[in-house]
C-alpha positions as CSV (number, residue, x, y, z in Angstrom):
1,X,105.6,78.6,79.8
2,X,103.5,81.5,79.1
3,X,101.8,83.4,82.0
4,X,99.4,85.7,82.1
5,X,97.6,87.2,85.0
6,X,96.8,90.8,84.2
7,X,93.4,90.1,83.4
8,X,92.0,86.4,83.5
9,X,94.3,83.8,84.8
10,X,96.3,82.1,81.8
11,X,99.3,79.6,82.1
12,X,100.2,77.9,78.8
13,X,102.8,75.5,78.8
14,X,104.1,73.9,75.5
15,X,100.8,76.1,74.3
16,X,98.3,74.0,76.6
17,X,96.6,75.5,79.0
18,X,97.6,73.9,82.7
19,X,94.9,76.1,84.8
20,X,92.7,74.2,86.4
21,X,89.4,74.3,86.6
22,X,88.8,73.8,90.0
23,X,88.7,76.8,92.3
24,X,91.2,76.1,94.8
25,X,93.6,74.4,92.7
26,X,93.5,78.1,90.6
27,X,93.9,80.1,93.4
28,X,97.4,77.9,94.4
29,X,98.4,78.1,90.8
30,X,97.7,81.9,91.1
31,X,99.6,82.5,94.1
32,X,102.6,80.1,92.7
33,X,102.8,82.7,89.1
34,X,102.3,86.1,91.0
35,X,105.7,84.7,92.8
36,X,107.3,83.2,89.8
37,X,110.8,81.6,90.1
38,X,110.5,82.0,93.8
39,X,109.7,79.6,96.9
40,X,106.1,80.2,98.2
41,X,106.0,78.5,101.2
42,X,103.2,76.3,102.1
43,X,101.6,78.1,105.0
44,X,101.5,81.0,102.5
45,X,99.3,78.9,100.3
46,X,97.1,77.3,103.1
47,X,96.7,80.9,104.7
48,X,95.8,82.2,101.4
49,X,93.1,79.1,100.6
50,X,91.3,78.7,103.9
51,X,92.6,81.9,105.8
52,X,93.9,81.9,109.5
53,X,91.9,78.8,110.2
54,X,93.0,75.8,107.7
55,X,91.8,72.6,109.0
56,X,93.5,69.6,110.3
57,X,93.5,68.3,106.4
58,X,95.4,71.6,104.8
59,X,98.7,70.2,104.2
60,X,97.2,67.2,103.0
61,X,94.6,68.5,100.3
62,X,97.6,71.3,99.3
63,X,99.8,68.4,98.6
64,X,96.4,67.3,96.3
65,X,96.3,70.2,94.7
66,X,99.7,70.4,93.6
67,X,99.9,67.2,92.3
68,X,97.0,67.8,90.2
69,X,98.8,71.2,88.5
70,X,101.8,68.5,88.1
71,X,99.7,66.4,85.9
72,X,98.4,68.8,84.0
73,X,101.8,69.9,83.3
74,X,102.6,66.1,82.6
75,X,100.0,66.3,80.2
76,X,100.9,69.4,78.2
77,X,104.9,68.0,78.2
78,X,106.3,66.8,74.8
79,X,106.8,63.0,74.7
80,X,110.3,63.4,73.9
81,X,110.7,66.0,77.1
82,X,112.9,65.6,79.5
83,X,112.0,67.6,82.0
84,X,109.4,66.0,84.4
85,X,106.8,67.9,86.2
86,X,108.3,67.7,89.3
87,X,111.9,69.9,87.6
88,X,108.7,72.8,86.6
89,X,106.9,72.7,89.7
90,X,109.3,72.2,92.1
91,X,109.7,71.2,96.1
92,X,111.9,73.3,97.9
93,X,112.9,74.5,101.1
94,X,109.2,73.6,102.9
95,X,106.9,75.1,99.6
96,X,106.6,75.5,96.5
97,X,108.4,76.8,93.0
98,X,107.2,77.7,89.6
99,X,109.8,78.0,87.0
100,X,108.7,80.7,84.7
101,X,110.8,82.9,82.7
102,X,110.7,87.0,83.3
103,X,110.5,87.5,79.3
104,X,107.3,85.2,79.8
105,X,105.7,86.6,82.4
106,X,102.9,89.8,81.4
107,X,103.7,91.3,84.9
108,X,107.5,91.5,84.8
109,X,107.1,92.6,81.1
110,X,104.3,95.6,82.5
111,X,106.7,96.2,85.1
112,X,110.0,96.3,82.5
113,X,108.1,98.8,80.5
114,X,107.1,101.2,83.2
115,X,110.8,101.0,84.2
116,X,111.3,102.4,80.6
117,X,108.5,105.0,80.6
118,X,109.6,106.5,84.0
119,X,112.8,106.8,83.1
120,X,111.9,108.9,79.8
121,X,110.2,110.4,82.1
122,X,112.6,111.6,83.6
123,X,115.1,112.3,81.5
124,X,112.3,114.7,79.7
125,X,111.7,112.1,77.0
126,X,107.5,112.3,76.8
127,X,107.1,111.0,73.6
128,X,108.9,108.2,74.7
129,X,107.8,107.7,77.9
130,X,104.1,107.7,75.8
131,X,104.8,105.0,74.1
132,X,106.7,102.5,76.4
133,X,103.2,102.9,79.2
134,X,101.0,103.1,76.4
135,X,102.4,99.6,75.5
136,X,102.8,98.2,79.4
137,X,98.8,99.1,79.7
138,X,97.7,97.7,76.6
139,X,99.1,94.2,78.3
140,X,96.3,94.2,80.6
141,X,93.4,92.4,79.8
142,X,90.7,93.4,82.2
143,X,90.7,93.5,86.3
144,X,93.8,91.6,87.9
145,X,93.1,87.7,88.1
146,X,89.6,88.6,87.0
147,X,88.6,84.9,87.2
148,X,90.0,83.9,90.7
149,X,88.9,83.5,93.9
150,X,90.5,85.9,95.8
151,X,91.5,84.7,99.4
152,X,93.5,87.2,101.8
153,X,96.8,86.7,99.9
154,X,95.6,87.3,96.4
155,X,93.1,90.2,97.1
156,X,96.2,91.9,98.5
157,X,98.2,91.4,95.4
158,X,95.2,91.8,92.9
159,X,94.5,95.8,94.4
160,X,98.1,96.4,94.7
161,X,98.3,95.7,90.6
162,X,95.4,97.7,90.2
163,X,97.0,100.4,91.9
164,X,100.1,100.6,90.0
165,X,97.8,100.3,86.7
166,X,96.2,103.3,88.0
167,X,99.0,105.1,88.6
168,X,100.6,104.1,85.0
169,X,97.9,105.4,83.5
170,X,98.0,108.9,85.0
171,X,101.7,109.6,84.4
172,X,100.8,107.9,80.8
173,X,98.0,110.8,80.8
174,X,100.7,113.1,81.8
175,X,102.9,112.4,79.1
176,X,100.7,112.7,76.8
177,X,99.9,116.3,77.9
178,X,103.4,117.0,78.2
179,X,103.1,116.4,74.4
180,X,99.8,118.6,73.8
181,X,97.7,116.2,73.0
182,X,94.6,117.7,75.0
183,X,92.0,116.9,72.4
184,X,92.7,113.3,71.8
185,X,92.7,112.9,76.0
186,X,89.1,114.8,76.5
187,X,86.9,111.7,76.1
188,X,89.4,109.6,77.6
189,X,89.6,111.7,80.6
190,X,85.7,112.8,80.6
191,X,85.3,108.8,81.3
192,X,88.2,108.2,83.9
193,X,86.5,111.3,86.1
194,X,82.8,109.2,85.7
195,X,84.3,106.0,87.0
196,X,86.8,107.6,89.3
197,X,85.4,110.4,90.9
198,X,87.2,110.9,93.9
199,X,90.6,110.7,92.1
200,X,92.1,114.7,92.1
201,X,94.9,113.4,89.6
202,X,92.4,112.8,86.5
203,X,90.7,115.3,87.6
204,X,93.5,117.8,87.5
205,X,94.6,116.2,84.3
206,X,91.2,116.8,82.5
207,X,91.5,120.7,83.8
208,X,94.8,121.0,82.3
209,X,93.6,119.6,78.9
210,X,90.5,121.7,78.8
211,X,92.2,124.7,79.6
212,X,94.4,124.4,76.9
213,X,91.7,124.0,74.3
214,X,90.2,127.6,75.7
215,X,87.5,126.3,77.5
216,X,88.7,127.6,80.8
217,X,84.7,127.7,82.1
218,X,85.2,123.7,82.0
219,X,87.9,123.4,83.8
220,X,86.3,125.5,86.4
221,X,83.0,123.1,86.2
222,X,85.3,120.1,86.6
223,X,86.7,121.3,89.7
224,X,83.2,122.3,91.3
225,X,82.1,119.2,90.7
226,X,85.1,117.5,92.2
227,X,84.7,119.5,95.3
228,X,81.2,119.1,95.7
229,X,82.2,115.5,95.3
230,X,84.7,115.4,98.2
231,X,83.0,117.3,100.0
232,X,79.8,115.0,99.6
233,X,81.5,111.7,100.3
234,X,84.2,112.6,102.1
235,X,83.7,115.9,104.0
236,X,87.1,117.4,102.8
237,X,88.3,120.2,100.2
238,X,90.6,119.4,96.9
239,X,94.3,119.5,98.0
240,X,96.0,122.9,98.4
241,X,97.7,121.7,94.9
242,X,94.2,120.7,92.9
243,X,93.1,124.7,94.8
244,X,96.2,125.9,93.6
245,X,95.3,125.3,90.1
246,X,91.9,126.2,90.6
247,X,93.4,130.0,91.2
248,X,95.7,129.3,88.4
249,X,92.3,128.7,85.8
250,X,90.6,131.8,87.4
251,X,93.7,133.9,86.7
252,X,94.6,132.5,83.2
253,X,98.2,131.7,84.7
254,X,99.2,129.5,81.9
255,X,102.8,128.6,84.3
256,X,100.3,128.4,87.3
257,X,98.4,125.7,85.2
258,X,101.7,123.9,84.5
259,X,102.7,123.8,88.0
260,X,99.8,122.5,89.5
261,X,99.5,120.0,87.0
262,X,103.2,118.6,87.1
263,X,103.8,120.4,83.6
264,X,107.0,122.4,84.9
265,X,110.3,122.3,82.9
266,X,109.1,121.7,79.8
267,X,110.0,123.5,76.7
268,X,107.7,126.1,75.9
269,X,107.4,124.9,72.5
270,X,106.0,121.4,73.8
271,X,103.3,123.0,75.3
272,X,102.2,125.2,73.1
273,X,100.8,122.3,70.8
Protein backbone atom coordinates (compact mmCIF):
# COMPACT_ATOMS: atom_id res chain seq x y z
CA UNK A 1 0.00 0.00 0.00
CA UNK A 2 1.08 3.40 -1.06
CA UNK A 3 -0.14 6.48 0.89
CA UNK A 4 0.00 9.74 0.28
CA UNK A 5 -1.48 12.60 2.11
CA UNK A 6 0.82 15.59 1.72
CA UNK A 7 -1.10 17.13 -0.78
CA UNK A 8 -4.41 15.36 -2.18
CA UNK A 9 -5.48 12.26 -0.54
CA UNK A 10 -3.94 9.07 -2.40
CA UNK A 11 -4.04 5.39 -1.17
CA UNK A 12 -2.98 2.87 -3.80
CA UNK A 13 -3.09 -0.54 -2.95
CA UNK A 14 -1.78 -3.32 -5.43
CA UNK A 15 -1.53 0.13 -7.56
CA UNK A 16 -5.47 0.78 -7.43
CA UNK A 17 -6.66 3.44 -5.94
CA UNK A 18 -9.06 2.45 -2.69
CA UNK A 19 -10.16 6.30 -1.83
CA UNK A 20 -13.49 6.66 -2.06
CA UNK A 21 -15.29 8.95 -3.55
CA UNK A 22 -17.76 9.74 -1.12
CA UNK A 23 -16.95 12.44 1.35
CA UNK A 24 -17.36 10.83 4.58
CA UNK A 25 -16.02 7.61 3.65
CA UNK A 26 -12.59 9.90 2.66
CA UNK A 27 -12.52 11.69 5.65
CA UNK A 28 -12.48 8.00 7.85
CA UNK A 29 -9.97 6.68 5.39
CA UNK A 30 -8.01 9.96 6.07
CA UNK A 31 -8.13 9.81 9.69
CA UNK A 32 -7.35 5.83 9.51
CA UNK A 33 -3.58 6.80 7.15
CA UNK A 34 -2.68 9.96 9.26
CA UNK A 35 -2.59 7.11 12.11
CA UNK A 36 -1.21 4.36 10.16
CA UNK A 37 -0.38 0.99 11.79
CA UNK A 38 -2.26 2.27 14.85
CA UNK A 39 -5.82 1.70 16.52
CA UNK A 40 -8.10 4.75 15.93
CA UNK A 41 -10.80 4.25 17.97
CA UNK A 42 -14.31 4.68 16.81
CA UNK A 43 -15.47 7.62 18.74
CA UNK A 44 -12.34 9.25 17.29
CA UNK A 45 -13.86 8.73 13.90
CA UNK A 46 -17.52 9.57 14.78
CA UNK A 47 -16.22 12.80 16.67
CA UNK A 48 -14.16 13.65 13.70
CA UNK A 49 -17.31 13.06 11.03
CA UNK A 50 -20.26 14.56 12.70
CA UNK A 51 -18.33 16.47 15.70
CA UNK A 52 -19.52 16.40 19.47
CA UNK A 53 -23.06 15.61 18.33
CA UNK A 54 -23.14 12.22 16.17
CA UNK A 55 -26.53 10.92 15.91
CA UNK A 56 -28.23 7.87 17.23
CA UNK A 57 -27.11 6.12 13.76
CA UNK A 58 -23.05 6.98 14.05
CA UNK A 59 -21.85 3.59 14.96
CA UNK A 60 -23.97 2.23 12.50
CA UNK A 61 -23.24 4.21 9.22
CA UNK A 62 -19.21 4.10 10.56
CA UNK A 63 -19.49 0.45 10.44
CA UNK A 64 -20.96 1.37 6.61
CA UNK A 65 -18.27 3.18 5.78
CA UNK A 66 -15.73 0.85 6.65
CA UNK A 67 -17.08 -1.86 4.97
CA UNK A 68 -17.18 0.03 1.89
CA UNK A 69 -13.09 0.95 2.17
CA UNK A 70 -12.92 -3.05 2.75
CA UNK A 71 -14.42 -3.67 -0.66
CA UNK A 72 -12.57 -1.44 -2.28
CA UNK A 73 -9.64 -3.04 -0.96
CA UNK A 74 -11.27 -6.49 -1.94
CA UNK A 75 -11.37 -5.19 -5.23
CA UNK A 76 -7.86 -3.95 -5.72
CA UNK A 77 -6.51 -7.57 -4.07
CA UNK A 78 -4.72 -10.03 -6.42
CA UNK A 79 -6.90 -13.20 -7.06
CA UNK A 80 -4.33 -15.36 -5.91
CA UNK A 81 -3.98 -13.04 -2.42
CA UNK A 82 -4.29 -14.22 0.60
CA UNK A 83 -4.73 -11.65 2.70
CA UNK A 84 -8.42 -10.66 2.99
CA UNK A 85 -9.65 -7.13 3.58
CA UNK A 86 -10.42 -7.61 6.86
CA UNK A 87 -6.12 -8.72 7.76
CA UNK A 88 -5.53 -4.77 5.90
CA UNK A 89 -8.17 -2.97 7.63
CA UNK A 90 -8.42 -4.49 10.69
CA UNK A 91 -10.91 -4.61 14.04
CA UNK A 92 -9.21 -4.07 17.09
CA UNK A 93 -9.54 -3.21 20.56
CA UNK A 94 -13.08 -1.09 19.99
CA UNK A 95 -11.67 0.85 16.40
CA UNK A 96 -10.03 0.68 13.72
CA UNK A 97 -6.36 -0.29 11.95
CA UNK A 98 -4.76 0.39 8.74
CA UNK A 99 -1.72 -1.63 7.92
CA UNK A 100 0.59 0.53 6.12
CA UNK A 101 4.27 0.37 5.95
CA UNK A 102 6.54 3.56 7.28
CA UNK A 103 8.78 3.18 3.97
CA UNK A 104 5.23 3.68 2.18
CA UNK A 105 3.92 6.31 3.88
CA UNK A 106 5.04 10.24 2.32
CA UNK A 107 4.65 11.59 6.00
CA UNK A 108 6.96 9.17 7.88
CA UNK A 109 9.29 9.49 4.80
CA UNK A 110 9.01 13.81 5.25
CA UNK A 111 9.42 13.24 8.72
CA UNK A 112 12.67 10.58 8.24
CA UNK A 113 14.22 13.23 6.20
CA UNK A 114 13.88 16.10 8.41
CA UNK A 115 15.29 13.79 11.14
CA UNK A 116 18.31 13.71 8.67
CA UNK A 117 18.44 17.41 7.81
CA UNK A 118 18.30 18.58 11.56
CA UNK A 119 20.79 16.47 12.47
CA UNK A 120 23.27 17.87 9.74
CA UNK A 121 22.19 20.54 11.08
CA UNK A 122 23.54 20.15 13.81
CA UNK A 123 26.45 18.57 13.51
CA UNK A 124 27.36 21.79 11.06
CA UNK A 125 26.75 19.69 7.93
CA UNK A 126 24.62 22.54 5.73
CA UNK A 127 25.16 21.17 2.60
CA UNK A 128 23.78 18.21 3.79
CA UNK A 129 21.19 19.32 5.78
CA UNK A 130 20.22 21.25 2.20
CA UNK A 131 19.77 18.46 0.50
CA UNK A 132 17.96 15.87 2.87
CA UNK A 133 14.86 19.11 3.54
CA UNK A 134 15.18 20.03 0.07
CA UNK A 135 14.13 16.41 -0.66
CA UNK A 136 11.44 16.01 2.42
CA UNK A 137 9.58 19.33 0.84
CA UNK A 138 9.75 18.38 -2.64
CA UNK A 139 7.35 15.27 -1.27
CA UNK A 140 4.59 17.56 -0.76
CA UNK A 141 2.22 17.95 -3.30
CA UNK A 142 0.12 20.99 -2.42
CA UNK A 143 -1.92 21.96 1.03
CA UNK A 144 -2.27 18.88 3.48
CA UNK A 145 -5.27 16.54 2.50
CA UNK A 146 -6.08 19.27 -0.06
CA UNK A 147 -9.20 17.29 -1.18
CA UNK A 148 -10.77 16.37 2.21
CA UNK A 149 -13.32 17.47 4.28
CA UNK A 150 -11.85 18.60 7.18
CA UNK A 151 -13.84 17.83 10.42
CA UNK A 152 -12.37 18.84 13.95
CA UNK A 153 -9.87 15.95 13.97
CA UNK A 154 -8.39 16.41 10.52
CA UNK A 155 -8.22 20.26 10.53
CA UNK A 156 -6.12 19.81 13.62
CA UNK A 157 -3.72 17.48 11.91
CA UNK A 158 -3.91 19.19 8.45
CA UNK A 159 -2.41 22.80 10.16
CA UNK A 160 -0.15 21.02 12.34
CA UNK A 161 1.59 19.53 8.96
CA UNK A 162 1.44 22.76 7.50
CA UNK A 163 3.29 24.07 10.39
CA UNK A 164 6.13 21.72 10.40
CA UNK A 165 6.38 22.32 6.41
CA UNK A 166 6.72 25.88 7.31
CA UNK A 167 9.17 25.47 9.65
CA UNK A 168 11.17 22.89 7.24
CA UNK A 169 11.31 25.23 4.93
CA UNK A 170 12.91 28.09 6.97
CA UNK A 171 15.73 25.99 8.47
CA UNK A 172 15.97 24.66 4.73
CA UNK A 173 16.32 28.60 3.86
CA UNK A 174 18.82 28.68 6.59
CA UNK A 175 20.95 26.13 5.36
CA UNK A 176 21.10 27.30 2.33
CA UNK A 177 22.39 30.69 3.63
CA UNK A 178 24.63 28.95 5.82
CA UNK A 179 26.08 27.91 2.37
CA UNK A 180 25.99 31.59 0.64
CA UNK A 181 23.62 31.01 -1.60
CA UNK A 182 21.83 34.57 -1.22
CA UNK A 183 21.29 35.14 -4.88
CA UNK A 184 19.59 31.98 -5.79
CA UNK A 185 17.19 32.57 -2.34
CA UNK A 186 16.08 36.38 -3.38
CA UNK A 187 13.12 35.46 -5.48
CA UNK A 188 12.33 32.72 -3.41
CA UNK A 189 12.28 34.64 -0.33
CA UNK A 190 10.84 37.97 -2.12
CA UNK A 191 7.65 35.54 -2.61
CA UNK A 192 7.57 33.79 0.86
CA UNK A 193 7.50 37.53 2.52
CA UNK A 194 4.24 38.45 -0.11
CA UNK A 195 2.34 35.39 1.06
CA UNK A 196 3.55 35.36 4.58
CA UNK A 197 3.82 38.65 5.79
CA UNK A 198 3.66 38.47 9.32
CA UNK A 199 6.33 35.75 9.43
CA UNK A 200 9.74 37.63 11.09
CA UNK A 201 11.79 34.36 10.15
CA UNK A 202 11.55 34.93 6.21
CA UNK A 203 11.69 38.07 6.84
CA UNK A 204 14.95 38.03 8.71
CA UNK A 205 16.13 35.50 6.25
CA UNK A 206 15.53 37.77 3.15
CA UNK A 207 17.58 40.66 5.20
CA UNK A 208 20.45 38.39 5.70
CA UNK A 209 20.60 37.42 1.96
CA UNK A 210 20.31 40.97 0.73
CA UNK A 211 22.78 42.22 2.87
CA UNK A 212 25.13 39.95 1.77
CA UNK A 213 24.71 40.85 -1.90
CA UNK A 214 25.57 44.80 -0.73
CA UNK A 215 22.26 45.98 -0.89
CA UNK A 216 22.03 46.83 2.76
CA UNK A 217 19.23 49.81 1.86
CA UNK A 218 16.99 46.55 1.12
CA UNK A 219 17.32 44.94 3.91
CA UNK A 220 16.55 48.07 5.78
CA UNK A 221 13.19 48.46 3.41
CA UNK A 222 12.32 44.85 4.25
CA UNK A 223 12.27 45.46 7.74
CA UNK A 224 10.20 48.83 7.56
CA UNK A 225 7.83 47.12 5.88
CA UNK A 226 7.61 44.27 8.26
CA UNK A 227 7.14 46.66 11.09
CA UNK A 228 4.73 48.78 9.52
CA UNK A 229 3.12 45.40 8.86
CA UNK A 230 3.00 44.34 12.62
CA UNK A 231 2.37 47.19 13.69
CA UNK A 232 -0.72 47.47 11.16
CA UNK A 233 -2.29 44.12 11.87
CA UNK A 234 -1.11 43.38 15.00
CA UNK A 235 -0.22 46.56 16.97
CA UNK A 236 3.27 45.15 18.04
CA UNK A 237 7.07 45.83 17.11
CA UNK A 238 9.50 43.09 15.39
CA UNK A 239 11.10 40.94 18.19
CA UNK A 240 14.09 42.33 20.15
CA UNK A 241 16.07 39.66 17.85
CA UNK A 242 14.47 40.83 14.19
CA UNK A 243 15.47 44.81 16.05
CA UNK A 244 18.64 43.37 16.90
CA UNK A 245 19.53 42.80 13.37
CA UNK A 246 17.91 45.83 12.24
CA UNK A 247 21.00 47.70 14.35
CA UNK A 248 23.23 45.09 13.04
CA UNK A 249 22.32 46.34 9.03
CA UNK A 250 22.52 50.01 10.18
CA UNK A 251 25.99 49.41 11.53
CA UNK A 252 27.41 47.03 8.85
CA UNK A 253 28.03 44.41 11.75
CA UNK A 254 28.64 41.59 9.45
CA UNK A 255 28.82 39.03 13.08
CA UNK A 256 25.76 41.21 14.32
CA UNK A 257 24.00 40.05 10.92
CA UNK A 258 25.06 36.35 11.65
CA UNK A 259 23.70 36.44 15.06
CA UNK A 260 20.52 37.71 14.52
CA UNK A 261 20.04 35.56 11.77
CA UNK A 262 21.10 32.12 13.48
CA UNK A 263 24.35 32.28 11.25
CA UNK A 264 26.82 31.99 14.36
CA UNK A 265 29.62 29.32 14.34
CA UNK A 266 30.16 29.02 11.03
CA UNK A 267 33.39 29.06 9.26
CA UNK A 268 34.20 32.32 8.07
CA UNK A 269 35.01 30.89 4.76
CA UNK A 270 31.30 29.54 4.43
CA UNK A 271 30.06 32.75 4.61
CA UNK A 272 31.99 34.63 2.66
CA UNK A 273 30.48 32.96 -0.56
Amino acid sequence: MQVAVLGPLSVQYHQESIVPTAGKPRQVLALLTLQAGRTVPKETLMEEIWGAAPPRSAATTLQTYILQLRRRITAALPRDATLRAKDVLTTSFGGYRLAVEPAAHDLYSFRDLVVGGTAAMEAGDARQAAVLLRDALALWRGPALADIPHGPLLQLEAIGMEEDRMQVLEQRIRADLMLGRYASLISELRMLTVRHPLNENLSAHLMTALYHLGSPWRALDEFRRLRETLAGELGVEPTPRLQRLHQAVLGGDVSGIQRSAGLAGLPGAVLSR
